[in-house]
C-alpha positions in Angstrom: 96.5 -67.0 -89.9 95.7 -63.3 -88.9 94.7 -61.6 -85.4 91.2 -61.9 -87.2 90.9 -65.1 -87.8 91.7 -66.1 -84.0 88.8 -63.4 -83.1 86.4 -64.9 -85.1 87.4 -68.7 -84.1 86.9 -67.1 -80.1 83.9 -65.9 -80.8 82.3 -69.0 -82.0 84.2 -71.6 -79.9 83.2 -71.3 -76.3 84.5 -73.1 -73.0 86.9 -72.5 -70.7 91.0 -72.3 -70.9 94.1 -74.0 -70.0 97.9 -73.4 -70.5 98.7 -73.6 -74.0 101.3 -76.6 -74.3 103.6 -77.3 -77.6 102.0 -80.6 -79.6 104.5 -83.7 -79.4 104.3 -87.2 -81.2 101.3 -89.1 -79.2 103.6 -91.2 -76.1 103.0 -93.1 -73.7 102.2 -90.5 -71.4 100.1 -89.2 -73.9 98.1 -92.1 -74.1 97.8 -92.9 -70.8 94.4 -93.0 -69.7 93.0 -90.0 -67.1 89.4 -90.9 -66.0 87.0 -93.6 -67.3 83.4 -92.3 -68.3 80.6 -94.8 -68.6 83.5 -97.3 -69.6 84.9 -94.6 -71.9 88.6 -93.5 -71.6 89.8 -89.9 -71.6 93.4 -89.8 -72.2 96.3 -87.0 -71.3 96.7 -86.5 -75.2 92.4 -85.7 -75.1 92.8 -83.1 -72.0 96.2 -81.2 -74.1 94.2 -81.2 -76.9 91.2 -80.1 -75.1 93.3 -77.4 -73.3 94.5 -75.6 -76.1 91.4 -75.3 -77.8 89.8 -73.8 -75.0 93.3 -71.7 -74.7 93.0 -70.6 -78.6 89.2 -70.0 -77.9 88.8 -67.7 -74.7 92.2 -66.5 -74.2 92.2 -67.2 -70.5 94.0 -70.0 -68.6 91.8 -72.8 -67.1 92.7 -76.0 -64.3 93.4 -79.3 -65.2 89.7 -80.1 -63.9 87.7 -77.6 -66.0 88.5 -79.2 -69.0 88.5 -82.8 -68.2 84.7 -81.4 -66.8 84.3 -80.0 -70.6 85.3 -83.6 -71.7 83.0 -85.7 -68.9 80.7 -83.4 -70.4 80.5 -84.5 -73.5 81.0 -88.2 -72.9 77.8 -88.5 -71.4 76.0 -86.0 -73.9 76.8 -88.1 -77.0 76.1 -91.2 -74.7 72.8 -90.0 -73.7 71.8 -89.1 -77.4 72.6 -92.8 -78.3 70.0 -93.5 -76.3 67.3 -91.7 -78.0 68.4 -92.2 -81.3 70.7 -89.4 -82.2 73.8 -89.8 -83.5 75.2 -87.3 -86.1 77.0 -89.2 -89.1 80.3 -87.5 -90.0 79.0 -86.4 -92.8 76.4 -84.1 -90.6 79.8 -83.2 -88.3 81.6 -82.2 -91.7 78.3 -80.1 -92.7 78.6 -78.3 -88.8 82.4 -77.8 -89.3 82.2 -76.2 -92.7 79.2 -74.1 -91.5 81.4 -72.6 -88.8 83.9 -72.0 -91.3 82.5 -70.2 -93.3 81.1 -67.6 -90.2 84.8 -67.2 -90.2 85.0 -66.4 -94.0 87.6 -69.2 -94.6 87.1 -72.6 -96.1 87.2 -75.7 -94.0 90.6 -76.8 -95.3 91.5 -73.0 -93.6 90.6 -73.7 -90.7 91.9 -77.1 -90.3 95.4 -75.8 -91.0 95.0 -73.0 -88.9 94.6 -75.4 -86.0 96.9 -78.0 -87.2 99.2 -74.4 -86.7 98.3 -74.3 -83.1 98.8 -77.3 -82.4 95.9 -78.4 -82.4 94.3 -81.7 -84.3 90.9 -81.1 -86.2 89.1 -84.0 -84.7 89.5 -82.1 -81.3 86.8 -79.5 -82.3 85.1 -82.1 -84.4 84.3 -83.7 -81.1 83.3 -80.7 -79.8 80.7 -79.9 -82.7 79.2 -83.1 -82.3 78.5 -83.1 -78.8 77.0 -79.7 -79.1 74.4 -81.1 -82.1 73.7 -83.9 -80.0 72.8 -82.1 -77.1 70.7 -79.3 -78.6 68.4 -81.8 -80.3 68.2 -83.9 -76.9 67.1 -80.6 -75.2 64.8 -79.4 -77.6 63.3 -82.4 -78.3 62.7 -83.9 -74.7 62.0 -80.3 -73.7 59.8 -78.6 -76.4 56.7 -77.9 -75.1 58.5 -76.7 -71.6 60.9 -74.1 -73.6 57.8 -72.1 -75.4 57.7 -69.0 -74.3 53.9 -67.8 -74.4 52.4 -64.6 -75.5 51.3 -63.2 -72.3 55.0 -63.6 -70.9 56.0 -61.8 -74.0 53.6 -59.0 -73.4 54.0 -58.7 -70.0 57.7 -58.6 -70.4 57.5 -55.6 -72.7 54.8 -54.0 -70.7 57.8 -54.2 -68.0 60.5 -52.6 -70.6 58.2 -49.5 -70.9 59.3 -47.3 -73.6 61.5 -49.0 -75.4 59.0 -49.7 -77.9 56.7 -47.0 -79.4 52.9 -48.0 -78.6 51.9 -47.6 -82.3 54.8 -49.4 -83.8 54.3 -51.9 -86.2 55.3 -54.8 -87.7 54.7 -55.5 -91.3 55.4 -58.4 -93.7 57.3 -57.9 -96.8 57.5 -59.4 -100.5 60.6 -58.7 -102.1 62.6 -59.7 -105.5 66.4 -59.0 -105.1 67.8 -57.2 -108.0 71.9 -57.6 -109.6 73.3 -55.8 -112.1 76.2 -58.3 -112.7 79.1 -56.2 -112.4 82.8 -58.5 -113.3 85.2 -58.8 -110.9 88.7 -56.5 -111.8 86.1 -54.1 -114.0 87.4 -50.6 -114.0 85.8 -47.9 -111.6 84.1 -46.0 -114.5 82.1 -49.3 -115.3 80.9 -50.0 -112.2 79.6 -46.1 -112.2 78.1 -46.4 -115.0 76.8 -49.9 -113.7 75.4 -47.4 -110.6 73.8 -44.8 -113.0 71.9 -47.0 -115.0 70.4 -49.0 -111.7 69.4 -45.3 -110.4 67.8 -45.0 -114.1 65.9 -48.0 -113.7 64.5 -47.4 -110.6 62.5 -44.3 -111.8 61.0 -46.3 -114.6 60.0 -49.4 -112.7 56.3 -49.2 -111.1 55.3 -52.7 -110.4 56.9 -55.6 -110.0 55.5 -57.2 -112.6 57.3 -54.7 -115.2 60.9 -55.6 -112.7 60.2 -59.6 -113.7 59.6 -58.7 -117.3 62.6 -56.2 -117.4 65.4 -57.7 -116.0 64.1 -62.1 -117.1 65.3 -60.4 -120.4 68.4 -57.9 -119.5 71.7 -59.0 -121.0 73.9 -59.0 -117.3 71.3 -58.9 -115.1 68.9 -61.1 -112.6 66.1 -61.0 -110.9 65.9 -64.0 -108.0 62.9 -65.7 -106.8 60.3 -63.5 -104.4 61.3 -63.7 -100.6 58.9 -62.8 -97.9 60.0 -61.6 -94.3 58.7 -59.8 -91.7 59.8 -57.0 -89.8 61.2 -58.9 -87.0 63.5 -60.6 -89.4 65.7 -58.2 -91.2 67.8 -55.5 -89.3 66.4 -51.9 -88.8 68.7 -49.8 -91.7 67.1 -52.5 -94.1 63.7 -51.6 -92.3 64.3 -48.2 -92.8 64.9 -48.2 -96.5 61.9 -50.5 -97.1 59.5 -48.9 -95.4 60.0 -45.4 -97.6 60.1 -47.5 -100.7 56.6 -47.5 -102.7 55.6 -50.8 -103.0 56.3 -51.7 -106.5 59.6 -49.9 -107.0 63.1 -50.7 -106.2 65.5 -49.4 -103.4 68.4 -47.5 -103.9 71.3 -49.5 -105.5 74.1 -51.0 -103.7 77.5 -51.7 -104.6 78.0 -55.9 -103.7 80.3 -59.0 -104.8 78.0 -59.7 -107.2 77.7 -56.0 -108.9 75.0 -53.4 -108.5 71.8 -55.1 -106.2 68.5 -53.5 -105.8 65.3 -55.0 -103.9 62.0 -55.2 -105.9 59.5 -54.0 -102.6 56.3 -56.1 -104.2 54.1 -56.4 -101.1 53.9 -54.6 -97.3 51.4 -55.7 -95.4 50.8 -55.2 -91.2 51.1 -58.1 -89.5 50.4 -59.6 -86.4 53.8 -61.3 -86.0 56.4 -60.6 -83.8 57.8 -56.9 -83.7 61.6 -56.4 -83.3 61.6 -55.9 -79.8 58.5 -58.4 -79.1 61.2 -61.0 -80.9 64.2 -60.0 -79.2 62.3 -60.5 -76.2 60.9 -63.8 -77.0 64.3 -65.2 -78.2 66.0 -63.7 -74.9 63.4 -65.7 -72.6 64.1 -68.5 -75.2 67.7 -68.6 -74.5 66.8 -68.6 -70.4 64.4 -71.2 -70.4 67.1 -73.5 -73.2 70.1 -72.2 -70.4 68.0 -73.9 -67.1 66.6 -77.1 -68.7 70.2 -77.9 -70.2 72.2 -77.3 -66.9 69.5 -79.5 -65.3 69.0 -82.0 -67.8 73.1 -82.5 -68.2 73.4 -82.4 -64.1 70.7 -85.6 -64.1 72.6 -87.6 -66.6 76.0 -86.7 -65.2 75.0 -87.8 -61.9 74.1 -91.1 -63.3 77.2 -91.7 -64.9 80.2 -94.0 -64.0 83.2 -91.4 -63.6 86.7 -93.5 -62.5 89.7 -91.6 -62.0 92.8 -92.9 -62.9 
């Protein structure tokens, strides 16, 4: 696979690193067994296998110790979710693995043969994947009400920022209808301009949004999908931007996709009391703190617990 690939699988791997080793047929040594968790083996074959994940994932070189840690880890995670009921079926794993596959843009098969290239089986991040579900539910669940993060902590945290929020900025809520003008894949450049001119056409003959549904139900090549409502806080600030000096009723300015020419039917913008951008990125920050400290804490109580043998 490409240097791009390996960026993207970095980016959503995370852990530590070891010396990449090359993969050999599973021997004795292999299978010889490192340390016992809970009654659990972890072999030599598990830590290689671990190590050049971690290798492929962060780039770095890590001990022996850090990743048979990664894999105590996770021995007593999925153990610990047994207890209270949650154990993802491989068909939930499957669902996970093909979700981070296609962040990368690939297909699942991809990415399995991209680490069967390294060396690397696919149950090895499987493993991973699952112990990760497993202990996000556990900490969310056990933990909800202690993870909020309340609306006076928000305020006063943005009080705190000072100025990197306008006082009279607002959030608003937003009712669109995306827009294609189906555009086939291979069609020559003067077809998809003329695809372009007749969205700009449309745009200054639309008024409501009830004309758009009427107009483009019945338009040969073209579809209208299914109002979506967000608010500010949800879409990025270019989006924000072009949405906000649309009339409500009309339709943005066309853009060239996959699928052909898109426009956005702007049906509703309302103020809104929810979250602005910078209240949410706030909010999700302390979020991610308050998740960091009860999982660190949580896995250190049920580690401590657990029978650890080295071999």
């Amino acid at each position: 696979m490409t240097t791009t690939f390996f960026r993207r699988l970095s980016a959503l791997i995370l852990g530590c690193a070891t010396a990449l080793v090359l993969m050999g047929w599973e021997s004795p040594v292999h299978a010889q067994i490192a340390v016992m968790v809970n009654g659990e083996p972890i072999t030599n074959y598990d830590i290689e296998q671990r190590g050049k994940l971690i290798t492929l994932s962060t780039h770095k070189p890590a001990d022996r110790q850090q990743v048979i840690d990664e894999l105590i880890d996770e021995k007593v995670k999925i153990r610990e979710g047994k207890k209270f009921g949650i154990d993802p079926s491989i068909a939930d794993v499957d669902q996970s693995y093909a979700a981070m596959s296609a962040r990368m843009r690939i297909t699942p098969e991809q990415l399995t043969k991209s680490l069967e290239s390294q060396g690397i089986r696919p149950d090895t991040l499987r493993s991973r994947v699952k112990a990760d579900m497993v202990w996000t539910n556990l900490v969310r669940g056990r933990y909800k009400e202690s993870l909020q993060v309340s609306e006076k902590d928000v305020a006063a945290a943005v009080q705190e920022k000072g100025g990197d929020e306008k006082p009279d900025t607002q959030s608003f809520e937003y009712k669109m209808q995306p827009i294609v003008l189906i555009v086939p894949r291979g069609s020559a450049p003067d077809a998809v301009e003329t695809r372009k001119k007749e969205a700009e056409a449309l745009r200054g003959r639309i008024q409501t949004c009830a004309e758009a549904n009427a107009f483009f139900k019945s338009m040969q090549n073209a579809a209208i999908r299914d109002p979506v409502t967000k608010t500010s806080a949800d879409i990025p600030a270019s989006l924000r931007e072009v949405l906000d000096s649309t009339p409500v009723g009309h339709l943005t300015p066309p853009e060239l996709t996959k699928q052909g020419v898109e426009m956005v039917a702007l049906c509703g913008r309302d103020p809104t009391t929810v979250d602005t951008p910078k209240k949410k990125e706030i909010r999700d920050k302390m979020y991610a703190e308050k998740y960091e400290a009860k999982s660190k804490s949580y896995l250190r109580e049920v580690r401590g617990a657990a029978m650890i043998e080295y071999r």
